[in-house]
N, CA, C and O atoms as a MOPAC input file, in Angstrom:
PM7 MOZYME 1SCF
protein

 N    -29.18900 1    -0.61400 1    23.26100 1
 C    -29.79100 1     0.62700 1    22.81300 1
 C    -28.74900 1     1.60000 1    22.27300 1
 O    -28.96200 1     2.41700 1    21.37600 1
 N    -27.28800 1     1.37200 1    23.09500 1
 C    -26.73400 1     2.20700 1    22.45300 1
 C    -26.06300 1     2.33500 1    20.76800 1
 O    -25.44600 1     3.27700 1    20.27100 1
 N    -26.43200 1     1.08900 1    20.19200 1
 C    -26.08300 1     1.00000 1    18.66900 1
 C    -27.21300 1     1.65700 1    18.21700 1
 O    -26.84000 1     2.62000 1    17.54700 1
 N    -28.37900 1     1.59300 1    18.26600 1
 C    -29.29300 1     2.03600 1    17.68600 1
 C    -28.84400 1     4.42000 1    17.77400 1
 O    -28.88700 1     5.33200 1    16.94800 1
 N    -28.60000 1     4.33800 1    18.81500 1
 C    -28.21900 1     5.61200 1    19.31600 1
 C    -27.06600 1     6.14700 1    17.91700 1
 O    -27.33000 1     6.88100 1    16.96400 1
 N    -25.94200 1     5.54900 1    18.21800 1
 C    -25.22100 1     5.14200 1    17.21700 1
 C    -25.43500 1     5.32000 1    15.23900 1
 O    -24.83900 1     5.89400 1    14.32800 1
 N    -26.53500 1     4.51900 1    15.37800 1
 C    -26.78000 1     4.12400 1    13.60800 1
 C    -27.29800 1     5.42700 1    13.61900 1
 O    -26.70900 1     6.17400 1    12.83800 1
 N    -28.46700 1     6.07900 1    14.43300 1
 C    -29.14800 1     7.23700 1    13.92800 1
 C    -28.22000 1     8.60600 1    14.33200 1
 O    -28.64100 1     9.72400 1    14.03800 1
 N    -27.12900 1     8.45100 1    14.91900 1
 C    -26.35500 1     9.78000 1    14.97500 1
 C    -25.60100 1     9.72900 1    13.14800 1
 O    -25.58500 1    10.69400 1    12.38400 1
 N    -25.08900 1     8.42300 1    12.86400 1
 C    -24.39800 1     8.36900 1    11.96100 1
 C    -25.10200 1     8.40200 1    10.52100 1
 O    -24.63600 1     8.90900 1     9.50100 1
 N    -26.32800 1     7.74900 1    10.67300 1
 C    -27.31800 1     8.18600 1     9.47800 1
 C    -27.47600 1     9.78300 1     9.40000 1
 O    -27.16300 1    10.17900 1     8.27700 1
 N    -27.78200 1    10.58400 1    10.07100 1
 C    -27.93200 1    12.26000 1    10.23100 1
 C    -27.07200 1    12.73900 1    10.34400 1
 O    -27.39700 1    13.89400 1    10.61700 1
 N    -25.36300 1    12.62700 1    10.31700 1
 C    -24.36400 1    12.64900 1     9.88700 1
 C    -23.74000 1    12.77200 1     8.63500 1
 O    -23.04800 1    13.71500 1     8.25100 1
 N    -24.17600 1    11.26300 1     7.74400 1
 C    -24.18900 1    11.53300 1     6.27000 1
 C    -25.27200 1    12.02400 1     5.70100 1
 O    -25.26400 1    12.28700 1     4.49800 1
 N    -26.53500 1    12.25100 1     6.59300 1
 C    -27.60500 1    13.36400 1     5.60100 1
 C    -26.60500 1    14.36700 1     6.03700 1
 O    -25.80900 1    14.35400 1     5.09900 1
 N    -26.06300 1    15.44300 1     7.11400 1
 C    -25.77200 1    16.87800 1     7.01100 1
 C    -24.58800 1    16.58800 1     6.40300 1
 O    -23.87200 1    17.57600 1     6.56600 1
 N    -23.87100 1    15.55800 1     5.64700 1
 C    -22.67400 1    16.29600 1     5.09400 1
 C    -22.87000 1    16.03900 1     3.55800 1
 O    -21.92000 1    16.46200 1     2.90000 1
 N    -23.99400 1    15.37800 1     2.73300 1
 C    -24.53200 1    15.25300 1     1.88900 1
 C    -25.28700 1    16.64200 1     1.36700 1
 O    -25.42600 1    16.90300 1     0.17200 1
 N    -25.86300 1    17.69400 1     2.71100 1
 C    -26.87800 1    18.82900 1     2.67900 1
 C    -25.35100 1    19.62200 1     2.27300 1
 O    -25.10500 1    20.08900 1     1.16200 1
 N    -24.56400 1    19.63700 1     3.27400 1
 C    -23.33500 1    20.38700 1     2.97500 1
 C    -22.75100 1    20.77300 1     1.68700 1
 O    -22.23700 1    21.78900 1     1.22000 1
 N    -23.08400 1    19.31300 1     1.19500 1
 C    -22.37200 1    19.03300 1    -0.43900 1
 C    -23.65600 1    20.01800 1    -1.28700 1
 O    -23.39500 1    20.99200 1    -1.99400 1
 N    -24.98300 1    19.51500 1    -1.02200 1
 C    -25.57300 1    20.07200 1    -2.16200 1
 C    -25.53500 1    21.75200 1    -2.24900 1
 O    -25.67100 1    22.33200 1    -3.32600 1
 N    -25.31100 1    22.52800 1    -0.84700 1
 C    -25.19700 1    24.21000 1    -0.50700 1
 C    -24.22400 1    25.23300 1    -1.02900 1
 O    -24.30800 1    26.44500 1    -1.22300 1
 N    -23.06600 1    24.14300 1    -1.22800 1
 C    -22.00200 1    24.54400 1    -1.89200 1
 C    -22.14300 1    25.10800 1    -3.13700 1
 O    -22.61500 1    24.29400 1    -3.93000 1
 N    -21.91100 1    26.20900 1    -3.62600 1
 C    -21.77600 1    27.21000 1    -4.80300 1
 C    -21.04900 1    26.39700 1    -5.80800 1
 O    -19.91600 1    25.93500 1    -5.67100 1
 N    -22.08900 1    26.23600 1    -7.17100 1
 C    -21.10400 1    25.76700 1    -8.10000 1
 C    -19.69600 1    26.59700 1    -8.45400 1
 O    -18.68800 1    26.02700 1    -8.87200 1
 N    -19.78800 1    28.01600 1    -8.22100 1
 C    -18.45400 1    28.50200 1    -8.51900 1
 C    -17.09500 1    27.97100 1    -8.13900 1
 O    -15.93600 1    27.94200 1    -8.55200 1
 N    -17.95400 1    27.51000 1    -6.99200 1
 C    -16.41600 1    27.07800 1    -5.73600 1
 C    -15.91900 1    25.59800 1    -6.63000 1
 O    -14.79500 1    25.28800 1    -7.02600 1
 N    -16.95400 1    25.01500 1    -6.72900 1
 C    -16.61400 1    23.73700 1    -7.27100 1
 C    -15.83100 1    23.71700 1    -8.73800 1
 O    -15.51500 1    22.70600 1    -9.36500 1
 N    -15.65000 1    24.80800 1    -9.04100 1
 C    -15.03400 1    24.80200 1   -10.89700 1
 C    -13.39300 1    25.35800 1   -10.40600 1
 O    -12.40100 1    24.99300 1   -11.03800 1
 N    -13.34800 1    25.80900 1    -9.81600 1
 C    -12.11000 1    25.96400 1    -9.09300 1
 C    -10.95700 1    25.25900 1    -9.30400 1
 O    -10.93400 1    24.25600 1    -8.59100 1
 N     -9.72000 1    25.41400 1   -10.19300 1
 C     -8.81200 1    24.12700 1   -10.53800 1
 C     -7.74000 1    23.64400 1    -9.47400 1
 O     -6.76300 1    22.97900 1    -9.81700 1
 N     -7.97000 1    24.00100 1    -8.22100 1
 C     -7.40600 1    23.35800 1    -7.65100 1
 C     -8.31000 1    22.37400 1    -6.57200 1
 O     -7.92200 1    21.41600 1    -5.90300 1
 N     -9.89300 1    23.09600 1    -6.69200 1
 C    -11.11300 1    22.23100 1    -5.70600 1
 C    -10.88600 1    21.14300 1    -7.35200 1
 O    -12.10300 1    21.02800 1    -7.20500 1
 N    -10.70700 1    20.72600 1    -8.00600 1
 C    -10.84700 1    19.91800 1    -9.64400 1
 C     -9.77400 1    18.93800 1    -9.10500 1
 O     -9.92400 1    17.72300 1    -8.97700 1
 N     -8.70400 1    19.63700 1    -8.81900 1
 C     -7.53300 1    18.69300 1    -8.99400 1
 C     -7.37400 1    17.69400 1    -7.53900 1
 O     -6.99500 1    16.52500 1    -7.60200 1
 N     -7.76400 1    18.44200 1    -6.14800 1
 C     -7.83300 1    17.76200 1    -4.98500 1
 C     -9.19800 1    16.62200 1    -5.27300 1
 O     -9.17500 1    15.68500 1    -4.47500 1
 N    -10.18100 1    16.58600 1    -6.12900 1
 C    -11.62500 1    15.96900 1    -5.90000 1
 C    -11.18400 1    14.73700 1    -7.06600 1
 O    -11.75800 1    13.65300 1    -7.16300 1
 N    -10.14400 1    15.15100 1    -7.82400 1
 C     -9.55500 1    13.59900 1    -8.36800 1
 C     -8.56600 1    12.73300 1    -7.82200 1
 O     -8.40900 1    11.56600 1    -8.18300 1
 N     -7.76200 1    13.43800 1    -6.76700 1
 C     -7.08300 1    12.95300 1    -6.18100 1
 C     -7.45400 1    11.99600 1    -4.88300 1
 O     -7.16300 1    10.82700 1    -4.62700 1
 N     -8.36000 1    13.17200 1    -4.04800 1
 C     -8.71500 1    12.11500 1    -2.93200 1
 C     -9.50100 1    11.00600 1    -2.80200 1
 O     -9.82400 1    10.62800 1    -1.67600 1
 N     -9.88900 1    10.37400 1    -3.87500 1
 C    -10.46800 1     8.86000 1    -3.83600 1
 C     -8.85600 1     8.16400 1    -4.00200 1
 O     -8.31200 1     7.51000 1    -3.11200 1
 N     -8.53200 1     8.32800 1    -4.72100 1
 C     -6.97400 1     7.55100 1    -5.17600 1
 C     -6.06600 1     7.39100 1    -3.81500 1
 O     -5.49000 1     6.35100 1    -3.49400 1
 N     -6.05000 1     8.69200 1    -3.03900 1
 C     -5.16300 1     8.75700 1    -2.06500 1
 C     -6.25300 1     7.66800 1    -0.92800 1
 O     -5.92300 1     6.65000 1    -0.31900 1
 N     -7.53800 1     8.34400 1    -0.97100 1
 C     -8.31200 1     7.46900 1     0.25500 1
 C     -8.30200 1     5.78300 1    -0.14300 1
 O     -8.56000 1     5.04500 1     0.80800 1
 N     -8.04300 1     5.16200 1    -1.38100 1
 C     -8.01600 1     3.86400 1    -1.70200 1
 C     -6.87400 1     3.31300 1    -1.44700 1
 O     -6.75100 1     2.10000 1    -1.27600 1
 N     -5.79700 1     4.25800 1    -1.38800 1
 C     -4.20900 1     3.99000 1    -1.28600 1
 C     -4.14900 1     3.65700 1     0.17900 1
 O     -3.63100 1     2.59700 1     0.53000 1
 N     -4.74400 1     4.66100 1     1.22200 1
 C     -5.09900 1     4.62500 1     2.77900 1
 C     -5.57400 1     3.53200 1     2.76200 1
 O     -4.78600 1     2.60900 1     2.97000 1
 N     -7.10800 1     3.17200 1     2.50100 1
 C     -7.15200 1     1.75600 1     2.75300 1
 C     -7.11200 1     0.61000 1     2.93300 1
 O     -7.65200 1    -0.18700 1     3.70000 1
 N     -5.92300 1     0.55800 1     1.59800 1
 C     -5.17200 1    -0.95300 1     1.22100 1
 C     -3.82700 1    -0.92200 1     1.84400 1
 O     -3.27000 1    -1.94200 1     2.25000 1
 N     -3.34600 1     0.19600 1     1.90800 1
 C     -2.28900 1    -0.18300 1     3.23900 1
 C     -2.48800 1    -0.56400 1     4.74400 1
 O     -1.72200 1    -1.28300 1     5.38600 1
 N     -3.69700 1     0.05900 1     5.23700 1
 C     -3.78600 1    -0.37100 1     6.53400 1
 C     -4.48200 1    -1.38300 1     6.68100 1
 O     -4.68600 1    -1.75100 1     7.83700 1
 N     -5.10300 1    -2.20100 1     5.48900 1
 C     -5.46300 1    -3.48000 1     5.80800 1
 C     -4.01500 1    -4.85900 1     5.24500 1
 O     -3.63200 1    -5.99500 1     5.52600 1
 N     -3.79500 1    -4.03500 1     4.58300 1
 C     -2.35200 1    -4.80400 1     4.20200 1
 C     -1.32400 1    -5.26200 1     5.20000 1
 O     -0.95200 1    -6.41500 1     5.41600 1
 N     -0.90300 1    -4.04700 1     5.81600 1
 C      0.39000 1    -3.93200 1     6.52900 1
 C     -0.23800 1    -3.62400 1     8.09500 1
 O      0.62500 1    -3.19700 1     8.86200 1
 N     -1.53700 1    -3.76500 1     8.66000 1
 C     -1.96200 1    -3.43900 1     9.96500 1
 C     -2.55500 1    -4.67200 1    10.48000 1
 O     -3.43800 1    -5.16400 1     9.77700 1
 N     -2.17600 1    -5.40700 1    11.81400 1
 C     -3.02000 1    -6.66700 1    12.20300 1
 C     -3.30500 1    -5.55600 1    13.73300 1
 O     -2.34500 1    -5.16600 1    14.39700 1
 N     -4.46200 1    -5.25700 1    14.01300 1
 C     -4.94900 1    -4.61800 1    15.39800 1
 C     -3.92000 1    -3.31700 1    15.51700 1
 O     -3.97600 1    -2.41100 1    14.68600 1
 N     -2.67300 1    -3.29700 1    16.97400 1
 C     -1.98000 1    -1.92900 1    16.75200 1
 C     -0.60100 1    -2.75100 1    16.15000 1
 O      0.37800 1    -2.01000 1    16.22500 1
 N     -0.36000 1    -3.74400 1    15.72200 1
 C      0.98700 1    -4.13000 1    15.23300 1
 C      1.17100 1    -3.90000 1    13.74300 1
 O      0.20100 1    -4.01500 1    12.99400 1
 N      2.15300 1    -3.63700 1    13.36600 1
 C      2.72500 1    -3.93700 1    11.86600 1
 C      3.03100 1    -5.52900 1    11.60900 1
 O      3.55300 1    -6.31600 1    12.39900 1
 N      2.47000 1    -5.82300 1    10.03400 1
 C      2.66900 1    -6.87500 1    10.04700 1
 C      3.59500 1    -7.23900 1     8.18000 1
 O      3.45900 1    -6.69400 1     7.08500 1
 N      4.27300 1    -8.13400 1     8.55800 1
 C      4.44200 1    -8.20100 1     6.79500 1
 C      4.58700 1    -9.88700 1     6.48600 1
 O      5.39200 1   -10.78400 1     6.73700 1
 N      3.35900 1    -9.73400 1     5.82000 1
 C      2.63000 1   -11.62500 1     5.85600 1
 C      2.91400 1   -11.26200 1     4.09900 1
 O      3.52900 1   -10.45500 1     3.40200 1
 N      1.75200 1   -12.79400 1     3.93000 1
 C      1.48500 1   -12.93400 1     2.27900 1
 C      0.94800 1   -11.98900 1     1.72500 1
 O      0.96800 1   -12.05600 1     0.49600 1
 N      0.40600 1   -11.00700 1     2.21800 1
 C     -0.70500 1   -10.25000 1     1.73700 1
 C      0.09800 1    -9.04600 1     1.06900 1
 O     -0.33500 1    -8.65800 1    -0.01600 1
 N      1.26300 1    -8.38900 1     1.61800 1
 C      2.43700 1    -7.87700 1     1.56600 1
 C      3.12000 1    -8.22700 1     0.13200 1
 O      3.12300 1    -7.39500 1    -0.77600 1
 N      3.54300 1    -9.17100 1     0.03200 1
 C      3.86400 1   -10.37600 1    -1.32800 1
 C      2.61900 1   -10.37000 1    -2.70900 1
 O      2.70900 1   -10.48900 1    -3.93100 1
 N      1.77000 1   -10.21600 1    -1.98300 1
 C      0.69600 1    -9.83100 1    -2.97000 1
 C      0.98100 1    -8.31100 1    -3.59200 1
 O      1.21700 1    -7.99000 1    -4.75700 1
 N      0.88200 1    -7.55300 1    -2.48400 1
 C      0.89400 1    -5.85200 1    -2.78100 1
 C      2.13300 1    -5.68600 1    -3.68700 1
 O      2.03800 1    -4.85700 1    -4.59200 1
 N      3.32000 1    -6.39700 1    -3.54700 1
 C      4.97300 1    -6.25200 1    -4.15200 1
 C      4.50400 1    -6.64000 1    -5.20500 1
 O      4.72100 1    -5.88500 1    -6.15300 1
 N      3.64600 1    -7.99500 1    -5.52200 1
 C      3.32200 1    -8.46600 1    -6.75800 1
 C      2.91000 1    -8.22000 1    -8.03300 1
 O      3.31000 1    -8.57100 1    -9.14300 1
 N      1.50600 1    -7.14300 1    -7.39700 1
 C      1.09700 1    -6.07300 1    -8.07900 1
 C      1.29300 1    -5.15900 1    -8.53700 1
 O      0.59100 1    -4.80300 1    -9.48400 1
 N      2.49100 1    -4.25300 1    -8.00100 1
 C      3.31700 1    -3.37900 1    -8.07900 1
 C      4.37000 1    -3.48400 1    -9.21400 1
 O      4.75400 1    -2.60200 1    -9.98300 1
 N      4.63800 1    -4.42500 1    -9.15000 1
 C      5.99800 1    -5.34100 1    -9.98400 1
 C      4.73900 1    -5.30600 1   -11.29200 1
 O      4.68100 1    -4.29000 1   -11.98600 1
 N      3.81000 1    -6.41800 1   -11.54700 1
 C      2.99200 1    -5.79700 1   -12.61900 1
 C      2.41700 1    -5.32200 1   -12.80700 1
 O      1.49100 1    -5.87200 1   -13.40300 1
 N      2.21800 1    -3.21000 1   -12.43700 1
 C      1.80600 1    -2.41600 1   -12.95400 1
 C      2.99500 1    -1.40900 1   -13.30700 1
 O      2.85000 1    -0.44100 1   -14.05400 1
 N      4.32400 1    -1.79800 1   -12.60400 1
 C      5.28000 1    -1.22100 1   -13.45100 1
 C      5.91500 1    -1.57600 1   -14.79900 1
 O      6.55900 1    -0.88400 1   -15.58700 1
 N      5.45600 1    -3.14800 1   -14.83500 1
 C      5.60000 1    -3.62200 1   -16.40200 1
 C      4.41600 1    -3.53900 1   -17.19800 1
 O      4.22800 1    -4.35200 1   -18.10300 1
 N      3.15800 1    -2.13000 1   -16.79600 1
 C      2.42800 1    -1.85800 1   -17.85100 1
 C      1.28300 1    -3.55500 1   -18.04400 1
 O      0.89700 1    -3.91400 1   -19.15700 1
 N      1.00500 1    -4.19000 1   -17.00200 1
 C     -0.14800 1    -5.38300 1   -17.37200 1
 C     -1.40300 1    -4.90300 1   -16.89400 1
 O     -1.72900 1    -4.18300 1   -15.95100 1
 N     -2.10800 1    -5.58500 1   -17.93300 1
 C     -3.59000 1    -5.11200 1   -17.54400 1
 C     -4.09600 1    -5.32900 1   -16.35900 1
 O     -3.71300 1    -6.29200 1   -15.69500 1
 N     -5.05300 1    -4.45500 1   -15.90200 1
 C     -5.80300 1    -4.52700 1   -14.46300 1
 C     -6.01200 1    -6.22700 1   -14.19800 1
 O     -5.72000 1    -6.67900 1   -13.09100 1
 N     -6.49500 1    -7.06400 1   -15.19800 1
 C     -6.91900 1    -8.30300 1   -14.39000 1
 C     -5.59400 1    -9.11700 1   -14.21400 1
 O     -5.36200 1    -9.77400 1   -13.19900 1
 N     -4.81400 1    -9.02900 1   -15.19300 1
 C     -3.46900 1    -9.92300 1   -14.65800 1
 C     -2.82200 1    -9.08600 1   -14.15900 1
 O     -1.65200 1    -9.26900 1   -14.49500 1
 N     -2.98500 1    -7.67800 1   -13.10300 1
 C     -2.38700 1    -6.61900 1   -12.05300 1
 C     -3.43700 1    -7.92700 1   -10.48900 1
 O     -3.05400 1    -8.28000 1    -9.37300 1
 N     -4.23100 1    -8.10300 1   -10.95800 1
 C     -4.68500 1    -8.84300 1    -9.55800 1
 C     -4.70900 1   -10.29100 1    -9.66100 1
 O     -4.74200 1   -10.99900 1    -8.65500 1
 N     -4.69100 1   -10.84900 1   -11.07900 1
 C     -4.16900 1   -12.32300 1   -10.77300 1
 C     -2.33200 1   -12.85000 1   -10.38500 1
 O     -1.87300 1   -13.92400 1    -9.99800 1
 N     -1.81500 1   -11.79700 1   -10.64500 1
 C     -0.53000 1   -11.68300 1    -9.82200 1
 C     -0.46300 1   -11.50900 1    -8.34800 1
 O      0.21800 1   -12.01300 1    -7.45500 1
 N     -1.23100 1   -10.78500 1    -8.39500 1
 C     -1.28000 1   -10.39400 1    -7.06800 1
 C     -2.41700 1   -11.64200 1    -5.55700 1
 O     -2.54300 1   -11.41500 1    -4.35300 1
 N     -2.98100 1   -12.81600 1    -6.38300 1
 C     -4.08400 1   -13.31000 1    -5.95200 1
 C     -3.10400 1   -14.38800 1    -6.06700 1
 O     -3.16100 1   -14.96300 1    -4.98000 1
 N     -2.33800 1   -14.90200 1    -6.71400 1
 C     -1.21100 1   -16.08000 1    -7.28400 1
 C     -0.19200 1   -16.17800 1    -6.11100 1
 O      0.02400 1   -17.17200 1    -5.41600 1
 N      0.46300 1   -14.79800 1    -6.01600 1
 C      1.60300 1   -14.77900 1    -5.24500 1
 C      0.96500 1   -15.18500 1    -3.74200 1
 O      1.40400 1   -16.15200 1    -3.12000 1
 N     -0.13800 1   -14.32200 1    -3.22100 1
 C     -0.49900 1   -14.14300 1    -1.95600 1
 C     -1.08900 1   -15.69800 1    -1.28000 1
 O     -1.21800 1   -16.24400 1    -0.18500 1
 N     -1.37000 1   -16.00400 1    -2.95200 1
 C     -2.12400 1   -17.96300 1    -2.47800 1
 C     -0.33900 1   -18.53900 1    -1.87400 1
 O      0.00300 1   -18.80500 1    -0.72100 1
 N      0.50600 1   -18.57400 1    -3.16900 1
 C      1.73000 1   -19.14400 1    -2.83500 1
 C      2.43400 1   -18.85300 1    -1.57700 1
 O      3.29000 1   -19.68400 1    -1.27300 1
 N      2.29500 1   -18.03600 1    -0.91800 1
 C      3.37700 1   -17.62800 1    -0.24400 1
 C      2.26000 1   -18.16800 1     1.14700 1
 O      2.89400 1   -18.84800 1     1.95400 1
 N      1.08300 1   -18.01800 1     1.45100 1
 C      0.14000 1   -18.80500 1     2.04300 1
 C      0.23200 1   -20.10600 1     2.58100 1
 O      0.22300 1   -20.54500 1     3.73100 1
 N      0.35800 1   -20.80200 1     1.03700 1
 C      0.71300 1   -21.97800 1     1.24200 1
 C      2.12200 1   -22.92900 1     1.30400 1
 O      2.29500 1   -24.10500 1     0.98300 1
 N      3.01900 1   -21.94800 1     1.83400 1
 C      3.86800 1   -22.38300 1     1.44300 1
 C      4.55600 1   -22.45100 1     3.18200 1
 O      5.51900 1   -23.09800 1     3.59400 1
 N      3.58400 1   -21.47500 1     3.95700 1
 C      3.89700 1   -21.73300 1     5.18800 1
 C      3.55300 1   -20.62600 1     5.60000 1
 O      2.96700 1   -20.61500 1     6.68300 1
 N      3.79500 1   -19.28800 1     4.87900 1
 C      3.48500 1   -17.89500 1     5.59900 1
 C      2.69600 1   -16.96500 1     5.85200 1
 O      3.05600 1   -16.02600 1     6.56200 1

């Protein structure tokens, strides 16, 4: 029972912070620095994500293939390659280094 408890605290959760969003004064929202934080924090929150699934196994640090992948990618988006060969580098290396024992 207590998931159910759970789903409906967290469903009425994202309704009041959805109500939150719509109450808000468009003035506030034209604001160039509310402009410049509301492009930033998806980028920063995607950056959060892929590191702590990258570099986090439970509470340990870890640096596996997946790591080798992230370097991979990195390496070609500083030589300017397009998004799909930015993740077939990155999908290449992480197979290799996988299979190679690690």
């Amino acid at each position: 029972m207590s998931v159910w408890i759970a789903i409906g605290v967290t469903a009425l959760g994202c309704y009041a912070v959805k109500l939150v969003g719509l109450l808000v004064p468009a003035g506030a929202l034209e604001r160039p620095l509310v402009r410049r934080l509301a492009a930033l924090l998806p980028v920063a929150l995607l950056a959060a994500l892929t590191a702590q699934q990258t570099f986090q196994d439970g509470q340990a640090l870890v640096l596996d293939a997946r790591a080798a992948g992230v370097a991979a990618a990195a390496v070609a988006l500083v030589l300017r390659a397009p998004f799909l060969l930015v993740v077939a580098a990155a999908v290449v290396v992480t197979a290799g280094v996988r299979a190679m024992g690690g």
